[in-house]
C-alpha positions as CSV (number, residue, x, y, z in Angstrom):
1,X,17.0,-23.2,19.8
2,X,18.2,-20.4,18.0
3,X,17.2,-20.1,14.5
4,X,19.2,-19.1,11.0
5,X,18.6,-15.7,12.1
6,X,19.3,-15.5,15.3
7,X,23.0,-17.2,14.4
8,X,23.4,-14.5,11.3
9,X,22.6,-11.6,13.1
10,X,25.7,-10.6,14.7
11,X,27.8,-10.0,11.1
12,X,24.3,-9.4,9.2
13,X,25.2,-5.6,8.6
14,X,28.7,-6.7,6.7
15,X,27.4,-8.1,3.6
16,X,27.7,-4.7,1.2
17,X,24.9,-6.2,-0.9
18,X,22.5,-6.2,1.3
19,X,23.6,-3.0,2.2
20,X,23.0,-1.7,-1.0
21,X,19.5,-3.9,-1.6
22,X,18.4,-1.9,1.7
23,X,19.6,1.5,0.6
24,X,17.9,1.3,-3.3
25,X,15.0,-0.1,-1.3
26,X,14.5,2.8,1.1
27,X,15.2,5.2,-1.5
28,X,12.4,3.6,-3.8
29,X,9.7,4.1,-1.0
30,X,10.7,7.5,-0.7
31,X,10.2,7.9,-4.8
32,X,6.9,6.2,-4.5
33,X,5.4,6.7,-1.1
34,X,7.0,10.0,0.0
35,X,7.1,9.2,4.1
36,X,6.1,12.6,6.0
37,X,7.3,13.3,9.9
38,X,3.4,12.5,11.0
39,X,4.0,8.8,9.9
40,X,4.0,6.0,11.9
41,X,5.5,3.0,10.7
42,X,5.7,-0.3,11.2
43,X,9.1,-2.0,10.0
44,X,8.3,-6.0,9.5
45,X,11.1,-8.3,9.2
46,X,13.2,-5.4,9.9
47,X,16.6,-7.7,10.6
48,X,19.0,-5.5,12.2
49,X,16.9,-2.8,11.5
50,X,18.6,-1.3,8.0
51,X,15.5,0.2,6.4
52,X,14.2,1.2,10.0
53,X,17.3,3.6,10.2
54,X,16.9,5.2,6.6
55,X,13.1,6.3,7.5
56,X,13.6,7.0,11.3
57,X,14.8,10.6,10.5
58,X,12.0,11.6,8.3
59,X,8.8,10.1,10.1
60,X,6.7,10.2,13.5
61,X,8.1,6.6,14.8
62,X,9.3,3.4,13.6
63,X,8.5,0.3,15.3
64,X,10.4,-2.1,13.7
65,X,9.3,-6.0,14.4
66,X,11.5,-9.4,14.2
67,X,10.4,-12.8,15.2
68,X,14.4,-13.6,15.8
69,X,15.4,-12.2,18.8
70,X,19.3,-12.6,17.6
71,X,18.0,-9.5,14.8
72,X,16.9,-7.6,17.5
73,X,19.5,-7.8,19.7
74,X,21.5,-6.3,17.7
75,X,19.2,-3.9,16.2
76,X,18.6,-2.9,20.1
77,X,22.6,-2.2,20.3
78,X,22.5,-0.2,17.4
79,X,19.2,1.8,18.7
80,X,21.4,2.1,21.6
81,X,24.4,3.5,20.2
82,X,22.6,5.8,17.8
83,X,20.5,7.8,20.4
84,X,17.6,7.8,18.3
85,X,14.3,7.6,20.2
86,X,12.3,7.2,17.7
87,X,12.9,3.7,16.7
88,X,11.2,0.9,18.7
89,X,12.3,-2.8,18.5
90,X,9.3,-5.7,19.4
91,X,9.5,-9.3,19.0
92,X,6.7,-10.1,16.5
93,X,5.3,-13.1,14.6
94,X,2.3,-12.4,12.5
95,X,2.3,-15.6,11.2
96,X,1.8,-17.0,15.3
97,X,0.9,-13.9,17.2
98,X,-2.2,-11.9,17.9
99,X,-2.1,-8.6,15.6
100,X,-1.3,-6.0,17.9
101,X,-3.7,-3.3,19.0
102,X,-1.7,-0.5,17.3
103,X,-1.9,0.5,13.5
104,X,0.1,2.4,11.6
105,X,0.5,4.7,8.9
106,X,2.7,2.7,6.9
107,X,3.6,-1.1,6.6
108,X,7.4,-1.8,4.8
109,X,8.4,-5.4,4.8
110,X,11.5,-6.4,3.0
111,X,12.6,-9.7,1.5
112,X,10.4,-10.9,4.2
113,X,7.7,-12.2,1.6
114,X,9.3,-15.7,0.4
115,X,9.7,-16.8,4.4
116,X,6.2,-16.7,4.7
117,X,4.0,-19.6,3.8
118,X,0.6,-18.2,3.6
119,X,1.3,-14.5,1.7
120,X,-2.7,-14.0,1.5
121,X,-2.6,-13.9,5.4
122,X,-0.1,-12.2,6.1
123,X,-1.4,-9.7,3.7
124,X,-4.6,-9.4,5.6
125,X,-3.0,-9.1,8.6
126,X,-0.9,-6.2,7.4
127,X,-4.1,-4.6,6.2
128,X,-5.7,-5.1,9.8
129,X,-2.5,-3.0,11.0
130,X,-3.1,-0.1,9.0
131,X,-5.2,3.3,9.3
132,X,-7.7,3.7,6.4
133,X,-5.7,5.0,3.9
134,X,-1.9,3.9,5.3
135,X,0.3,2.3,2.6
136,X,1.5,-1.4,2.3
137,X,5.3,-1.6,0.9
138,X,6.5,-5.0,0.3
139,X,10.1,-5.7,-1.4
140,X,11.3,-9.0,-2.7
141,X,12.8,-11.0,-5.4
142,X,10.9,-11.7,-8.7
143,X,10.7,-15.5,-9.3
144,X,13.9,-16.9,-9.7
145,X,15.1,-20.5,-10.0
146,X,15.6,-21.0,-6.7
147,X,19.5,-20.4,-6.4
148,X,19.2,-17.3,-4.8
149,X,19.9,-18.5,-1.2
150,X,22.7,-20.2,0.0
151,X,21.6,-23.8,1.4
152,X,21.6,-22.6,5.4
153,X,19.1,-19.8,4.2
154,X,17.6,-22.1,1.5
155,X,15.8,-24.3,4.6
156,X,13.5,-20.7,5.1
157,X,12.2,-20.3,2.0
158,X,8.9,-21.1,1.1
159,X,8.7,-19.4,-2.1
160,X,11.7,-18.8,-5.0
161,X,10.5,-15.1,-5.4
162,X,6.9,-13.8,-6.6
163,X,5.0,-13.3,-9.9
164,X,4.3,-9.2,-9.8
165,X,0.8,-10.0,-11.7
166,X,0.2,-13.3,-9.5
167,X,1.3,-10.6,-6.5
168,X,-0.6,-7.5,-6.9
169,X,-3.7,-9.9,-7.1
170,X,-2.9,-11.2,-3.8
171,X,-2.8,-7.9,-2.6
172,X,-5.9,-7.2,-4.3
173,X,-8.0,-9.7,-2.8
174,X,-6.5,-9.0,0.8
175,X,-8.2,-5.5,0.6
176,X,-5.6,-3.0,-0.9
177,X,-6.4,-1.0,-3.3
178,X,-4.2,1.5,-6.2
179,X,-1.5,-1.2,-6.1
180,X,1.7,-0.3,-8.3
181,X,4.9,-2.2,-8.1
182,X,8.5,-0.9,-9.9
183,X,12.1,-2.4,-9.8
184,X,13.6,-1.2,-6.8
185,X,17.2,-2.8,-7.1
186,X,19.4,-5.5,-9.1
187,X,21.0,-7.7,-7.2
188,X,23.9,-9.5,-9.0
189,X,25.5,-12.6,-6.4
190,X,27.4,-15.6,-7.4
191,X,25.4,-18.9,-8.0
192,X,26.2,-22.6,-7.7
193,X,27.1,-23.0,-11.3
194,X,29.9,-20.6,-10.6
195,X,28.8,-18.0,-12.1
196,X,26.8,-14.7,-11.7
197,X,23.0,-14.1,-12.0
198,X,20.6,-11.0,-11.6
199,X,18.1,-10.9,-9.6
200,X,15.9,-8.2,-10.0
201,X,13.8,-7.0,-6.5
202,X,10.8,-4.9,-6.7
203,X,8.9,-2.3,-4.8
204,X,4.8,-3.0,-4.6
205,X,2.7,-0.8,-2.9
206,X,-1.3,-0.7,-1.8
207,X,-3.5,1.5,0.6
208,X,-6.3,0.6,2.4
């Protein structure tokens, strides 16, 4: 049955805010993280793949991993049309899949977070996927009121954004290390009420 996903995929890429949200994210891990050609990198939650094509030119590889195979299908057309061969699309679901065997370099996972229902796994798992040493980036939303998502997206939250403090502990006690978070983008959307709020996204980072 296919999933909210899998029915917004096709005209995912229109929205220009999320359009921005990925660009200001992208450009905030190369601020803090500095991605070099001998990365390899694992995109989770990459959608149609919008912060997979901002790194793909500057590192090793990108595999970049959906559990809606609507995202990826589209993300495989635009792998397709681009010529890049450096970007890799698998189906993944760490929170009902085995971990793959391969590890990366680097872990970026964007507004991915508050779909998750256990964040302290998923952490660990992300730190099982990396090299000693590779970095963890995780986007999303500081805690909001829950009026962020519209009421189709709403049924796929499990959490209205994240504490940074409450966060970076997670993190902590799921292994990384050095962990530094920063705003990475303001996003400003209509809400019910009918007006407009700011919801401000940041950046955190860890290493193994």
């Amino acid at each position: 049955m296919p999933t909210y996903f899998d029915q917004a995929a096709t005209n995912w890429d229109d929205n220009p805010v999320r359009r921005a949200l990925m660009t200001a994210v992208a450009e905030a891990i190369f601020r803090h993280v500095q991605p070099s050609s001998d990365m390899h990198v694992l995109d989770y939650g990459c959608g149609t793949g919008l912060i997979s094509f901002c790194l793909a030119p500057h590192v090793a590889t990108v595999t970049a991993a959906d559990s809606s195979e609507g995202m990826l299908a589209v993300l495989r057309q635009k792998i397709d049309q681009s010529g890049l061969r450096t970007i890799q699309a698998m189906q993944l679901d760490l929170e009902r899949d085995a971990i793959p065997d391969a590890r990366y370099d680097l872990i970026v996972t964007n507004m991915v977070m508050h779909h998750v229902a256990d964040t302290e796994r998923m952490l660990r798992n992300f730190q099982a996927l990396l090299w000693p040493g590779g970095v963890l980036c995780v986007s999303d939303l500081d805690t909001e009121p829950g009026v962020f998502h519209d009421p189709e997206a709403a049924a796929t939250v499990h959490h209205h954004g994240f504490d940074r403090q409450e966060f970076r502990e997670l993190m902590e006690r799921a292994g990384f290390h050095d962990v530094q978070d920063a705003t990475a983008h303001t996003i400003r959307k209509p809400v019910a009420d009918g007006g407009e709020r700011d919801f401000p996204v940041f950046l955190m980072t860890g290493r193994k």
